[in-house]
N, C-alpha and C positions, 0 to 999 in steps of 0.2 A: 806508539805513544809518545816517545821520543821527539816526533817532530810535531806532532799536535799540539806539546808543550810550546813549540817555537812558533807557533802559533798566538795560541793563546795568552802567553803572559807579557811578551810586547804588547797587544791590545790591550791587557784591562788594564794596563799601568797607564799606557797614551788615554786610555778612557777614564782612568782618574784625575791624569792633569789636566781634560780639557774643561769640565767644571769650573776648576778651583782657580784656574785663571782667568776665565771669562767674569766670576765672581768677583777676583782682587785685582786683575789686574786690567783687562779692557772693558771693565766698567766703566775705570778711570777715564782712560782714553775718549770713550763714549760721553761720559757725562761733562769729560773738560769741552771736546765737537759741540756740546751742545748747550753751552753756556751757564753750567752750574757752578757756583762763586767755590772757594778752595774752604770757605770750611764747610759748607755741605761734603765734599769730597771728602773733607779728614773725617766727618762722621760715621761717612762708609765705611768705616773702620770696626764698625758694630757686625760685619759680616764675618769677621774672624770668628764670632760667639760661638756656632754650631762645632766648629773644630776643637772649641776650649772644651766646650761640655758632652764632645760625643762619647766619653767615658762612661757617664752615667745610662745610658741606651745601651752600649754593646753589648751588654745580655739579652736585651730583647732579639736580638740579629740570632742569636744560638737557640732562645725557647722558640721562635714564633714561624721558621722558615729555614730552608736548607740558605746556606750561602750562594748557592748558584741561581737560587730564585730571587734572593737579595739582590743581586747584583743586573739582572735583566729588568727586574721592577724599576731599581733604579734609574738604570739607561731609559728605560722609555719612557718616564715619568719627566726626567730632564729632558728628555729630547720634547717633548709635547710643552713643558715648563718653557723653553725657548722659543718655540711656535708661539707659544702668547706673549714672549717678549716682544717677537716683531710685530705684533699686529698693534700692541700698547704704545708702542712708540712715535705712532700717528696720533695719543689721543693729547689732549692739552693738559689732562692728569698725566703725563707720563713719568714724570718724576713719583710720585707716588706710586703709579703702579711698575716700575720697572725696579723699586726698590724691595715691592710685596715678592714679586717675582723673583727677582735677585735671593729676596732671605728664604726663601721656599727651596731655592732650587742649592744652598748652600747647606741647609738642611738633608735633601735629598743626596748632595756630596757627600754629607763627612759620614751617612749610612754607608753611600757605596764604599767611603775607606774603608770603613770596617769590615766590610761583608769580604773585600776583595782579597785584602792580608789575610783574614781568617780562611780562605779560599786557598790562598798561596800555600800556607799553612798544611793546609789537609789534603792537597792535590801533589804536593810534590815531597820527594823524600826528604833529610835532613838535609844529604849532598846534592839534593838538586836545588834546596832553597838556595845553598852558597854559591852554587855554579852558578843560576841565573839571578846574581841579586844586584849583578853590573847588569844585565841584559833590563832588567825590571828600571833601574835606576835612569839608564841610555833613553828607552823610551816614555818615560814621563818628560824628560828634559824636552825631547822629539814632539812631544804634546804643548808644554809649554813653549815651543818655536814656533808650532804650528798657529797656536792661538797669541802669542801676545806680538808675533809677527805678521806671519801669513794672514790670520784674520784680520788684524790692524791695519796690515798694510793694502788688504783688496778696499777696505770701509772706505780709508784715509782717501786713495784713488778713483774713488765712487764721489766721494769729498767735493772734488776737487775737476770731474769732471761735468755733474751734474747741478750743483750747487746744495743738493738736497740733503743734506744731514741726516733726519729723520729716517728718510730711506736708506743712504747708505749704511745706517750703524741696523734697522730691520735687517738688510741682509746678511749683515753680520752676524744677525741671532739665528736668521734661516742656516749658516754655515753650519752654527753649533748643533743647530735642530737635526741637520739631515746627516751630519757624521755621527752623533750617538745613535740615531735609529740606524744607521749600518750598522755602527760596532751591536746595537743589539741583537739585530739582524743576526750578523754573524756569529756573537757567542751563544744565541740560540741551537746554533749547528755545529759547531765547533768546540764549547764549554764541555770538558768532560764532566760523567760525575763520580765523583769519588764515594766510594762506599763507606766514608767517614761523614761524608755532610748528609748527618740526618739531624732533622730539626731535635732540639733539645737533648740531643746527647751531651754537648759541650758545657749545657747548662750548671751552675754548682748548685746542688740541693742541700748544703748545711746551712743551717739559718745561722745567723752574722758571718756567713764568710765575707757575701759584698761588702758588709762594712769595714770588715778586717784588713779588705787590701789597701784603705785609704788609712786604717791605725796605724799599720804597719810600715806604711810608704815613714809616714809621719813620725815617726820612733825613733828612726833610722840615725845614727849617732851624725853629728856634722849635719844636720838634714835645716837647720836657719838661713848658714852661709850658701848650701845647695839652691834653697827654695829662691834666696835673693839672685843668686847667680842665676838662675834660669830667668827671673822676672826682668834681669837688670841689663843682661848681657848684648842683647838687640835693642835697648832704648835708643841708640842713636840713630840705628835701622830702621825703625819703626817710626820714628819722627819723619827721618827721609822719605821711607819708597810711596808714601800716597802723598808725596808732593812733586818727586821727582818728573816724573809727565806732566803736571801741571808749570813746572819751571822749564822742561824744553818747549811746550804750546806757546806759553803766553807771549804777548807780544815785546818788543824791547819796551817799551813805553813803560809795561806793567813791570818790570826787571826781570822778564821771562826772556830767553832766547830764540820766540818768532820761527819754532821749525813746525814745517807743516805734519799732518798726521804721519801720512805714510812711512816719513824720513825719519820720524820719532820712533816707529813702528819697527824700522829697519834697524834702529840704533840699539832700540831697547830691546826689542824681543829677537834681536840675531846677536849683533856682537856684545851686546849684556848677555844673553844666555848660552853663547860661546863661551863667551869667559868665565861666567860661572861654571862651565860643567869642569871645564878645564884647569878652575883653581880647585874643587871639592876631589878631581881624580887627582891630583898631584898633592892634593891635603891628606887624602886614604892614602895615597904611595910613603907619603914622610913621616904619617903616625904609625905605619906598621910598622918604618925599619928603626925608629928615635924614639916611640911612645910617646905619651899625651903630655906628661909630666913636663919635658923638654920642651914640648910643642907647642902648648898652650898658649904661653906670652908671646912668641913670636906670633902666632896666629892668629891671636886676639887683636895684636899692633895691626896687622894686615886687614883686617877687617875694618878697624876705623878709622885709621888714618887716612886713606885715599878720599875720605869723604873731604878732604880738604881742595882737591879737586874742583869737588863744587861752589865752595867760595871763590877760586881764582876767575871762576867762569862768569859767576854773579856779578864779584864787584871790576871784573874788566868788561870796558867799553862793547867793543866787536870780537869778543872772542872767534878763533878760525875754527871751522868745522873739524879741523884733524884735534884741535882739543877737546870739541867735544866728544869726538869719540874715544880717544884716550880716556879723556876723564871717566866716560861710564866701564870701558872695556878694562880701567884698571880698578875701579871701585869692584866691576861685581868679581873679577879675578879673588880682589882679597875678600870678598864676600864668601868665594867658594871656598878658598881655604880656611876663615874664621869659624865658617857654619859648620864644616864639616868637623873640627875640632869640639866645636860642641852638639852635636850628635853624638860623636864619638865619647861625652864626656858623659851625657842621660845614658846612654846605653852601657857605661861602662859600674854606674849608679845602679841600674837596675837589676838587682839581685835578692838570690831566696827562691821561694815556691811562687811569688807572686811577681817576678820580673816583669813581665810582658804588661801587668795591668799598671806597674809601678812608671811601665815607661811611656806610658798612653798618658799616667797622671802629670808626668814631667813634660810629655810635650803637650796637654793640655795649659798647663802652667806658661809654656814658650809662648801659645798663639794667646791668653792671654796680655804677656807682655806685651805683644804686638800690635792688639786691639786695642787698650787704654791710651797709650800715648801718640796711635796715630788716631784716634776720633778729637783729639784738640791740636792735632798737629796742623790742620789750616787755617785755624784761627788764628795759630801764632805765627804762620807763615803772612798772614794778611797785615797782624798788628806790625812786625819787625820786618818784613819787605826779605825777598827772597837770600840777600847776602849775608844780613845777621842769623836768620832760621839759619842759614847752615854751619856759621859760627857756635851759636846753641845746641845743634845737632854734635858737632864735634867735643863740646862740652859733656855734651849728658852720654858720650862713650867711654867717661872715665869713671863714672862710678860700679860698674859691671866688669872692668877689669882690675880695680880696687880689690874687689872680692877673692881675685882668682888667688892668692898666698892662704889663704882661709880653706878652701878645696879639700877632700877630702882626696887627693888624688895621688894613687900609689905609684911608686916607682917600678918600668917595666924593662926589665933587661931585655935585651934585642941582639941578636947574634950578627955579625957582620957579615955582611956577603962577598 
């Protein structure tokens, strides 16, 4: 059973991330290839929605199907969801339908989230959730390299030796199509089943408890400064990351720095998501042994500061390529430190009999933030030209850390090692 587990929860995590990035992030990529102006691009930002509101559904996931049915449905629903992407991509409507497509299959994501943790959940003990919650973590990151690199970078290279756009970003959706039908493949023979997933056990039968976990969320003493902090805390991130590949594509002319897909592909989806994993595990290593309390402002600082970065790049001439990859490889560094402090800060929130639903409302609340200020985030990149947006950007990181003296957040003694 033991190794069936080592099995199994490296896949459904790498089969969580490849979704959720093909959706936010080599959209992107896709749609800059193929000539959609950057505020269409910031609009994409309405694909966050399914993750803000998948709260409201995750009961249906308990009354209507075991979680392991959830989770194969899903897989092959996306994988077939991507089939239709590449064939849409030839048509002249394809901005329309690759967008239909997109929020269908973002939908079908934020199910399998649900289905997958509730899975985790009932499949493994309490000390095997904590044993494998690095191993679960390891491969989504693994998912996310796979896709916002390795698929960007075969598209980028199709790019560039065919001329054909259209094609190469099809095959990119075929990538997506025929790894989830293996992973379905395989968790068809491999997914154990636990004699807790049966449909509607999990379900609550007291009438208003659903509504109670959002009273209750809401009650919570300090829960104003909370709610702004969660809304406010990535506004300068969220402005950035659906413009950030649109400002390494573009050309100099446009104030973009003219890298082609693949090289973007390598930048962002290897040494941006090196860096991230490598700042979120040294962010868990510093809040276990100092606590959050301590940790907080430095980690917040680290998070948006380097976004200064992308000014220097903006408003100089020729920047060398070893800055640009500095600049992104130290932005997502303090990205992974920042984010993981605030994880650690909903999670630390999330308390009572209704934790787990209190903390699905708070990072509902996250992808919210995420979603409003990057859908006007290309219009103001278009009005203000790439050097001032990131000026703005570093602006609107200070009113989220403003908050942070407001916090509810307690002092943790930490024994020295």
């Amino acid at each position: 059973m033991k190794r069936l587990t080592w099995l199994y929860v490296p896949t459904l995590y790498f089969a969580e991330s490849l979704p959720y990035f093909m959706v936010n992030s080599v959209s992107i990529f896709m749609y800059k290839s193929m000539g959609v102006s950057n505020t269409v691009i910031g609009l994409t930002s309405y694909l966050y929605l399914p993750w803000v509101i998948k709260m409201f559904w995750g009961p249906a996931v308990d009354l209507y199907a075991t979680k392991r049915g959830w989770i194969r449905s899903m897989q092959i629903l996306m994988a077939l969801a991507f089939g239709v992407l590449a064939v849409a991509l030839f048509s002249p409507a394809y901005l329309t339908l690759s967008l239909i497509i997109f929020t269908v299959v973002a939908f079908l994501s934020a199910t399998h989230d649900i289905a997958t943790d509730g899975f985790y959940m009932l499949a493994l003990s309490k000390d095997d959730q904590a044993f494998y919650v690095g191993i679960r973590s390891l491969f989504y990151r693994l998912g996310a390299i796979f896709t916002t690199s390795g698929i960007v970078i075969w598209a980028g290279r199709i790019e560039t030796s065919t001329g054909n756009i259209p094609y190469a970003w099809s095959v990119a959706a075929w990538m997506a199509a025929g790894t989830l039908l293996a992973l379905f493949v395989f968790h068809t023979f491999f997914l154990p089943r636990p004699p807790e997933d049966v449909k509607g056990l999990h379900a609550e039968s007291e009438e208003g408890t659903y509504l109670n976990v959002f009273k209750t969320y809401f009650q919570q003493p300090g829960i104003l400064p909370v709610v702004l902090f969660i809304l406010l805390y990535r506004l300068g991130e969220a402005m950035l990351v659906k413009m950030l590949v649109p400002f390494l594509r573009d050309p100099r002319e446009a104030g973009g720095l003219g890298i082609d897909t693949a090289q973007v592909g390598f930048i962002y989806g290897t040494v941006g998501i090196v860096s991230l994993v490598a700042g979120g595990l040294l962010g868990g290593w510093v809040i276990s042994r100092f606590g959050l309390k301590k940790c907080i402002w430095p980690m917040a600082i680290a998070l948006n500061l380097p976004d200064a970065g992308y000014v220097y790049l903006a408003k100089t001439a020729e920047p060398a390529m070893t800055a640009v990859y500095a600049a992104v490889g130290i932005e997502q560094f303090g990205y992974g430190l920042g984010f993981t402090a605030f994880m650690v800060f909903l999670m630390e929130t999330s308390k009572g009999a209704y934790k787990t639903a209190h903390f699905a409302i708070s990072t509902g609340l996250m992808a919210l933030g995420m979603m409003v200020p990057g859908m006007i985030s290309g219009k103001l990149q278009e009005l203000l030209g790439y050097g001032d947006f990131f000026i703005l950007v570093l602006a609107l990181t200070l009113p989220g850390m403003l908050i942070i003296p407001f916090l509810p957040i307690e002092e943790t003694n930490r024994k020295s090692e």
